[in-house]
C-alpha positions in Angstrom: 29.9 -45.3 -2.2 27.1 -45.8 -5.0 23.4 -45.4 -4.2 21.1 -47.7 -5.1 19.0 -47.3 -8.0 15.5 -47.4 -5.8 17.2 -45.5 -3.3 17.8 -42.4 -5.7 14.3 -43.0 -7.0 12.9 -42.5 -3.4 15.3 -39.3 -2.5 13.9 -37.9 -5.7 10.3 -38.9 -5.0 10.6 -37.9 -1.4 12.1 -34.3 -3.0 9.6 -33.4 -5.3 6.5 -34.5 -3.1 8.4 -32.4 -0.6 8.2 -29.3 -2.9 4.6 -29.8 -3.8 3.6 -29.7 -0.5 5.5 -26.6 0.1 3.6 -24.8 -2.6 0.5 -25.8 -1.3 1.0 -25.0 1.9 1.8 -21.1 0.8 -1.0 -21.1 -1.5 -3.4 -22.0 1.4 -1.3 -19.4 3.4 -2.6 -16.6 0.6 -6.2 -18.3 0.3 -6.6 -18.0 3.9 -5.2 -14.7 4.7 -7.5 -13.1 2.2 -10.4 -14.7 3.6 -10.8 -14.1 6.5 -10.0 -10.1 5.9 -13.1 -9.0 7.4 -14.5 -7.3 4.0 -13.5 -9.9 2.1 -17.2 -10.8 1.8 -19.1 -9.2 -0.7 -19.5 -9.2 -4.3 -15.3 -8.9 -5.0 -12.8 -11.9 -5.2 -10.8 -11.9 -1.7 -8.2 -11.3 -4.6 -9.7 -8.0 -5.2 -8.6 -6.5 -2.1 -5.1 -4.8 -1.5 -4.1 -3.3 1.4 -2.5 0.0 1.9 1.2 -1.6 2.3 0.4 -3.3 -0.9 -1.1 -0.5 -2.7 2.1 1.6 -1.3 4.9 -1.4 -2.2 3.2 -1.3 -6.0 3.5 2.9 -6.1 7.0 2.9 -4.9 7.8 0.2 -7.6 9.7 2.7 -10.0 9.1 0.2 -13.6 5.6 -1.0 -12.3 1.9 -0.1 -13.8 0.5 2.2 -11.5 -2.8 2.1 -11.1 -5.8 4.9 -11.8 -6.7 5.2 -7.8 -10.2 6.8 -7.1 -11.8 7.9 -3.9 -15.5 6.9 -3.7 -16.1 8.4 -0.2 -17.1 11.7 1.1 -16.0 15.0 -0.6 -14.6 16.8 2.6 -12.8 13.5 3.7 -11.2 13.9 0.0 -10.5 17.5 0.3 -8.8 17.0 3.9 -6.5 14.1 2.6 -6.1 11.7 -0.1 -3.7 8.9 -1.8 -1.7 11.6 -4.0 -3.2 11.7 -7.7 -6.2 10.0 -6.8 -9.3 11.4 -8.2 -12.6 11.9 -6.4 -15.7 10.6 -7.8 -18.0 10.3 -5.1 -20.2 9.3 -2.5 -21.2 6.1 -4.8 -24.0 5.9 -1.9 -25.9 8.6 -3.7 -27.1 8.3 -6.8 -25.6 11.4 -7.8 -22.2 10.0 -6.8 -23.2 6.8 -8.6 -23.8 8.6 -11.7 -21.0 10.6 -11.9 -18.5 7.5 -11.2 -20.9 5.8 -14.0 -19.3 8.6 -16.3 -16.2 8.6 -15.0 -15.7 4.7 -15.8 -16.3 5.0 -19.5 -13.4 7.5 -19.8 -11.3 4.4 -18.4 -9.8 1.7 -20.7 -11.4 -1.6 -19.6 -8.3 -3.4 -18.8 -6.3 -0.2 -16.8 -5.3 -1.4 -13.4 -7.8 0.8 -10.9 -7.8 1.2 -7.1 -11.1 2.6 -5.7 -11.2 3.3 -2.0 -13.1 5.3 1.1 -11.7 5.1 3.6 -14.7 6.9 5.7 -15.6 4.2 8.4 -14.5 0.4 8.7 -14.6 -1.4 5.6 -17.3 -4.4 6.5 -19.6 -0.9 7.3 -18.6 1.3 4.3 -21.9 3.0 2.6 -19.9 3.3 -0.4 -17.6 0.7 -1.4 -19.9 -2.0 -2.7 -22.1 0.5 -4.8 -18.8 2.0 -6.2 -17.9 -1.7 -6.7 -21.0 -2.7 -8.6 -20.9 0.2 -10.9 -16.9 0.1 -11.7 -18.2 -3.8 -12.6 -21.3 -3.2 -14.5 -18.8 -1.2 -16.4 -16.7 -3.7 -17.3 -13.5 -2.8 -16.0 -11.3 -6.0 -16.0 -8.4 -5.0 -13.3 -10.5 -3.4 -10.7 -9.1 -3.7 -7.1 -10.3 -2.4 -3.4 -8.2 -0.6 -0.9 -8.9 -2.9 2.3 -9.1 -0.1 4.7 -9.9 -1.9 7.9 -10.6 1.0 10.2 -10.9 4.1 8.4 -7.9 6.4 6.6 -7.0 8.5 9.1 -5.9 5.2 11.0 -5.2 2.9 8.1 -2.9 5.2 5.8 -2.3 8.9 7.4 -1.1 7.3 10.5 1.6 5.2 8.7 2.9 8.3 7.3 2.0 7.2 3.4 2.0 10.2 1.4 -1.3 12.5 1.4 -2.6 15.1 -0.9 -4.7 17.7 0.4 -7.5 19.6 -1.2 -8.4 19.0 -4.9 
């Protein structure tokens, strides 16, 4: 049996529209999820944020970029756990803090991949990420990224059983 010239021409229309649709559909899947994250307002991208079973899915990756991870949050949260090989520069609510991530940030290569997080309280009330965000931007790094902790990091990433580091 032999299709019809038009008739091919409207399966292969009806194919391809198909498949643009479909990629729309999971872009707006992505847009959406991010945005309505409830930190996801502020002075970031919604692309900006990664949550902890991201962050966790890119550090298992065994050939992947890992990223320089820094803890802008409160010392003795730091010292009690903390993402392993993170390094504490912190409270970025203090100006102290803000000056010594300041000096941390021009030890970093502009384009390295960095994770900052807290973790202290729930992310749309944190006292430190968006100072610690502002100054890791005024500093130019290109590939900064925010741990979306939605409740705190006892809750968010301790609780999950992701790896901890303890002390300095």
């Amino acid at each position: 049996m032999r299709v019809s010239r038009t008739r091919s021409r409207r399966i292969c229309l009806k194919a391809i529209l198909g498949a643009i649709c479909a990629c729309l559909f999971a872009s707006v899947q992505v847009w959406a999820a991010n945005a309505t994250l409830p930190g996801a307002k502020g002075p970031w991208r919604p692309s900006q944020l990664i949550t902890p079973q991201e962050l966790m899915q890119e550090l298992a990756h065994p050939r992947g970029l890992k990223p320089v991870i820094v803890c802008v949050g409160f010392k003795f949260l730091y010292d009690g756990a903390h993402i392993p090989g993170a390094v504490y520069e912190g409270p970025a609510r203090e100006p102290a803090g803000m000056a010594k991530l300041r000096e941390w940030a021009r030890s970093i290569p502009k384009g390295a991949p960095v994770v900052m997080y807290c973790g202290c309280c729930p992310f749309d009330r944190c006292p430190n990420v968006r100072p610690a965000f502002e100054v890791l931007r005024e500093a130019g790094l290109t590939r900064l990224r925010i741990l979306y902790i939605e409740h705190d990091f006892a809750q968010d990433w301790v609780a999950k059983n992701y790896p901890i580091q303890k002390g300095n």
